[in-house]
DSSP file (Angstrom, degrees, kcal/mol; ACC not computed):
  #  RESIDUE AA STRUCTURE BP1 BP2  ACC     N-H-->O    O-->H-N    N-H-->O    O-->H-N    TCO  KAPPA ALPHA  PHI   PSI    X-CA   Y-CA   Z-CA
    1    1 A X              0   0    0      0, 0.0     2,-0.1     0, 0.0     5,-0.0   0.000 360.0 360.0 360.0 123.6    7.4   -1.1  -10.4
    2    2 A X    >>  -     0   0    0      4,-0.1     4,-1.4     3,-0.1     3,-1.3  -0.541 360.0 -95.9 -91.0 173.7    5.2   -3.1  -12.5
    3    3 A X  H >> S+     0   0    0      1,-0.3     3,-1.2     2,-0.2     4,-1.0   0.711 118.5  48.7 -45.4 -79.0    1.2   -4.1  -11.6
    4    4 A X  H 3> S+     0   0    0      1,-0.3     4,-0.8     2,-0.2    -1,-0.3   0.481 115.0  38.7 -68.4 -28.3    2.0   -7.4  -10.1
    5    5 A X  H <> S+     0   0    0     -3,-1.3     4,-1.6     2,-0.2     3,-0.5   0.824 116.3  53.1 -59.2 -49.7    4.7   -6.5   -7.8
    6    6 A X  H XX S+     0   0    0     -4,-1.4     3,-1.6    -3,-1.2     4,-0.9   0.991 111.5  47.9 -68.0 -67.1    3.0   -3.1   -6.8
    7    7 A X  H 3X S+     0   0    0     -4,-1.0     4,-1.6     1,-0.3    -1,-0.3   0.636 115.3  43.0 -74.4  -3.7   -0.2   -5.1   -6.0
    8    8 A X  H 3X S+     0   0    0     -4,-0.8     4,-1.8    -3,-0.5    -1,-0.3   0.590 110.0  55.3 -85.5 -20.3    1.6   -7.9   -3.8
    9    9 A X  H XX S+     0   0    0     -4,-1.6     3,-3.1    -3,-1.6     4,-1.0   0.903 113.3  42.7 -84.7 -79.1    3.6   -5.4   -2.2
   10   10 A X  H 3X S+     0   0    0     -4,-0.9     4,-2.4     1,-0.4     5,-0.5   0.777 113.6  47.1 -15.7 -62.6    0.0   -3.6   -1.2
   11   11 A X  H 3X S+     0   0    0     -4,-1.6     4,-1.5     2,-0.2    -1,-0.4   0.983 113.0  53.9 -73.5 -31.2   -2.0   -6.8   -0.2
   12   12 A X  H <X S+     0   0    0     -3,-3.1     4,-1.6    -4,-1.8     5,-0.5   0.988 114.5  45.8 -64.6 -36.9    1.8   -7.8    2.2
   13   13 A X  H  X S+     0   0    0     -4,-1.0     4,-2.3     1,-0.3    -1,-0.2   0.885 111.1  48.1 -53.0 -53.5    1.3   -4.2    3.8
   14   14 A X  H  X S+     0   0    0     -4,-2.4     4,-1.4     2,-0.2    -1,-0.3   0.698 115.0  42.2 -86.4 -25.9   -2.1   -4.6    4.3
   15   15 A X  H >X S+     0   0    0     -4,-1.5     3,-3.0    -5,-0.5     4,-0.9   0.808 119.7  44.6 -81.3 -74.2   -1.7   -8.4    6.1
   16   16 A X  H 3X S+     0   0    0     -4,-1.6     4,-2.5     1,-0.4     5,-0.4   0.802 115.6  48.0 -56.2 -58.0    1.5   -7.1    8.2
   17   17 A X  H 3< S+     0   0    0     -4,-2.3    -1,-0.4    -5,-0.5     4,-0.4   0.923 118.9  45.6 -60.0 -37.1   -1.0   -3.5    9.0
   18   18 A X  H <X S+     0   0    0     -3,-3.0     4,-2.6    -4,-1.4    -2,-0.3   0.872 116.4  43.9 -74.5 -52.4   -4.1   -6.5    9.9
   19   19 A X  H  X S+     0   0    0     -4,-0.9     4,-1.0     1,-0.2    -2,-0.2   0.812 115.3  41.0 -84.3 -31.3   -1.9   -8.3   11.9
   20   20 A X  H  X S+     0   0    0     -4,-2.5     4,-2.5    -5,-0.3    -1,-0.2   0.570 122.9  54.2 -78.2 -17.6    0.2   -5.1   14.1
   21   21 A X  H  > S+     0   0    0     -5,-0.4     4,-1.9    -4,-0.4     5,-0.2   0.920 109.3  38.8 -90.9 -48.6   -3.5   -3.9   14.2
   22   22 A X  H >X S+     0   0    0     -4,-2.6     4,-4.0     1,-0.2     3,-0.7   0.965 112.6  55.1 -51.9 -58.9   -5.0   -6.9   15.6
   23   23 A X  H 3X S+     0   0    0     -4,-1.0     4,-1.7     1,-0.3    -2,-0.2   0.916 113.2  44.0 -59.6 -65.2   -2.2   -7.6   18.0
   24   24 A X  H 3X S+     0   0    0     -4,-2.5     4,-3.2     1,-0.2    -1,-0.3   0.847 108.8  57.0 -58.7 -24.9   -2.6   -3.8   19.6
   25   25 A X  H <X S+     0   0    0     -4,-1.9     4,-3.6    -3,-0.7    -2,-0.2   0.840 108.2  46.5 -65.3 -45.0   -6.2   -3.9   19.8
   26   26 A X  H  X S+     0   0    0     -4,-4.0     4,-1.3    -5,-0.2    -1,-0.3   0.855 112.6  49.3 -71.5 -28.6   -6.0   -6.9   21.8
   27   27 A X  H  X S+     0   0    0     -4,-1.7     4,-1.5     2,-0.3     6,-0.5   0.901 110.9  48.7 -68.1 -64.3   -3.4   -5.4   24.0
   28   28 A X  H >X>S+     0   0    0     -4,-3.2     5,-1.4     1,-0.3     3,-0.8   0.971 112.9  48.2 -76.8 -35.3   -5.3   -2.2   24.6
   29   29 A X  H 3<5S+     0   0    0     -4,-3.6     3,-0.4     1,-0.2    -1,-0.3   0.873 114.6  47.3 -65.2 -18.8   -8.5   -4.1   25.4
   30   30 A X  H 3<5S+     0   0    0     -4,-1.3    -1,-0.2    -3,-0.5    -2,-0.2   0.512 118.0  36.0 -84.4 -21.1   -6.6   -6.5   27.8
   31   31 A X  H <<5S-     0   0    0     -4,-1.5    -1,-0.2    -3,-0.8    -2,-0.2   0.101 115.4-119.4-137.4  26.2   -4.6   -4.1   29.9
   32   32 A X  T  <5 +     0   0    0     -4,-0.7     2,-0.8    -3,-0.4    -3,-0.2   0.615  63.6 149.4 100.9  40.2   -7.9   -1.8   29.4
   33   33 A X     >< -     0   0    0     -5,-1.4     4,-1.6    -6,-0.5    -1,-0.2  -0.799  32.2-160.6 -97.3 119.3   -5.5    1.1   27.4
   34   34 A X  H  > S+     0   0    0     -2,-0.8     4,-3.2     1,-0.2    -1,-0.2   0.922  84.8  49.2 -56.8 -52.8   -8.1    2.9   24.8
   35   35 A X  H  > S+     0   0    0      2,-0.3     4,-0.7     1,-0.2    -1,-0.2   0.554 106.0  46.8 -87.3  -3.5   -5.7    4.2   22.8
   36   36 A X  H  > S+     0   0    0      2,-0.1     4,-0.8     3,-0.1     3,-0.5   0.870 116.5  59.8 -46.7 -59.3   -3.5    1.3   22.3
   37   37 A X  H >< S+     0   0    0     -4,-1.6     3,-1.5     1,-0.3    -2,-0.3   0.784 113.9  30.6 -26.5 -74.3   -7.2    0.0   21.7
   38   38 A X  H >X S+     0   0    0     -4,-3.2     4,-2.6     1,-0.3     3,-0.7   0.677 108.4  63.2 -71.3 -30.8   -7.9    2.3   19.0
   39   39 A X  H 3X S+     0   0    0     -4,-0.7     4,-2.3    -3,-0.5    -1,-0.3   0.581 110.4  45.7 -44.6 -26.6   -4.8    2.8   17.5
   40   40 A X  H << S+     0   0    0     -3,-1.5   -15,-0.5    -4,-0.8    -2,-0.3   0.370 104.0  58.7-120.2 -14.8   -5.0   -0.8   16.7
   41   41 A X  H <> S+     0   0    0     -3,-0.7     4,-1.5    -5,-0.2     5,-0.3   0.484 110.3  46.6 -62.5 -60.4   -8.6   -0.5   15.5
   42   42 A X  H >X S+     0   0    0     -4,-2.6     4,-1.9     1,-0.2     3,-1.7   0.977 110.2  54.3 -77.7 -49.2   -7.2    2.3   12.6
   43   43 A X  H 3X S+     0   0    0     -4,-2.3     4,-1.5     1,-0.2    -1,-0.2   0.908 106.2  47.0 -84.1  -0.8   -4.4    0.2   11.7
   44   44 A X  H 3> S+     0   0    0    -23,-0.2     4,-1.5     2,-0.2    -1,-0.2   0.778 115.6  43.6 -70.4 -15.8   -6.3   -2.7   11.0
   45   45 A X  H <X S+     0   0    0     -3,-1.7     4,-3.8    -4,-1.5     3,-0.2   0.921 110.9  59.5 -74.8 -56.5   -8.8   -0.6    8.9
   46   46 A X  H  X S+     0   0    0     -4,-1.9     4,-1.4    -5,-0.3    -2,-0.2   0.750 110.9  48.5  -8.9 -60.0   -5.2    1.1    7.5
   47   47 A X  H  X S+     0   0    0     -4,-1.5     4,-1.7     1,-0.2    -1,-0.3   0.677 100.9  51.9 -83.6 -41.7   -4.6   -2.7    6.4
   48   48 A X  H  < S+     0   0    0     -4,-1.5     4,-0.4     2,-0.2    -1,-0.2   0.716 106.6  59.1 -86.2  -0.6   -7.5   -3.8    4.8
   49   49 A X  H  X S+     0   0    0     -4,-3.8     4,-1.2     2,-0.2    -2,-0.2   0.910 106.8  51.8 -70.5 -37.5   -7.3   -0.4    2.3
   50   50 A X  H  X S+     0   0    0     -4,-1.4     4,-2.0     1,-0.2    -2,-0.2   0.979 108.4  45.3 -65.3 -58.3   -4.0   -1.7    1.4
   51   51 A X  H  X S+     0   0    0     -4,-1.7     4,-0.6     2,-0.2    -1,-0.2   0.714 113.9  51.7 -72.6 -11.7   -5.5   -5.3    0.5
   52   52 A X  H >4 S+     0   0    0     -4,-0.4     3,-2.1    -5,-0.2    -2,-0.2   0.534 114.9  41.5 -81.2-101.9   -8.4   -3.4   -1.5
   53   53 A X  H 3X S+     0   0    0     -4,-1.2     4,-3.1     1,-0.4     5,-0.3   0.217 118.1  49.9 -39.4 -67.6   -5.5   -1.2   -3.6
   54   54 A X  H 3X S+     0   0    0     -4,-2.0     4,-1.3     2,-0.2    -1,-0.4   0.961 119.8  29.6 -78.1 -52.2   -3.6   -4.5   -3.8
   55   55 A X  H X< S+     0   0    0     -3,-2.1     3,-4.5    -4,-0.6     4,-0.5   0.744 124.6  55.0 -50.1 -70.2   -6.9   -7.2   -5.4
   56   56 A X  H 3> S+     0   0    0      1,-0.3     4,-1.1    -5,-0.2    -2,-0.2   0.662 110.8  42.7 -40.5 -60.4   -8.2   -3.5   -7.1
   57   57 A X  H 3< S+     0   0    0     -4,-3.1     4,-0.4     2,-0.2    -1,-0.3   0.697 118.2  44.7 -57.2 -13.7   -4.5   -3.4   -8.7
   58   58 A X  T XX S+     0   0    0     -3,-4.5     3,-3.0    -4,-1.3     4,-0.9   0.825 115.7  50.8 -99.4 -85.7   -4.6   -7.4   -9.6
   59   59 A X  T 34 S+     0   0    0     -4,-0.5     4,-0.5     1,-0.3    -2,-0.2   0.336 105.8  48.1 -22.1 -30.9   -7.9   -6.9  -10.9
   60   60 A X  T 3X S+     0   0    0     -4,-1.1     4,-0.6    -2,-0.4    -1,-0.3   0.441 111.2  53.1-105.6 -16.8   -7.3   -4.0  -13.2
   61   61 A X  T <4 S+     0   0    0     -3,-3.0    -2,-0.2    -4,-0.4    -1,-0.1   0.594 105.2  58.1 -92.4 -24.6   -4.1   -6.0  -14.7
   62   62 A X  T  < S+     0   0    0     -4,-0.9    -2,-0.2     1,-0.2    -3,-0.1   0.907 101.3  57.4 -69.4 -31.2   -6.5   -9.2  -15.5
   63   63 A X  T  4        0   0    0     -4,-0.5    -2,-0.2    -5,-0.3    -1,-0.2   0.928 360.0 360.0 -61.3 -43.4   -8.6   -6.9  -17.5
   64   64 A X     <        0   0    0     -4,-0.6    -1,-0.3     0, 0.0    -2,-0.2   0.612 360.0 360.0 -75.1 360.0   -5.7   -6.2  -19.6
């Protein structure tokens, strides 16, 4: 897969991991479930590694 595809595929994972993340977090604080809570707490973190890999991968293809 080349750079630019590999880092767009990384920053979509990472919004779609931000978004599932958000979505449970809110869920486990609202129906007061921790561990929905927190589960939803890691995949949002999950999701913004994937959008550093994906700019880090764009970044490292402007240098070239």
């Amino acid at each position: 897969m080349d750079d630019n595809k590999d880092s767009l595929k990384h920053k979509a994972e990472g919004a779609k991991d931000k978004a599932v993340g958000a979505a449970k977090d809110a869920y486990g604080d609202a129906t007061d479930d921790l561990g929905k809570q927190a589960e939803g707490k890691a995949q949002k973190a999950e999701g913004h590694a994937h959008e550093a890999v994906g700019e880090a991968k764009e970044d490292d293809k402007d240098r070239k």
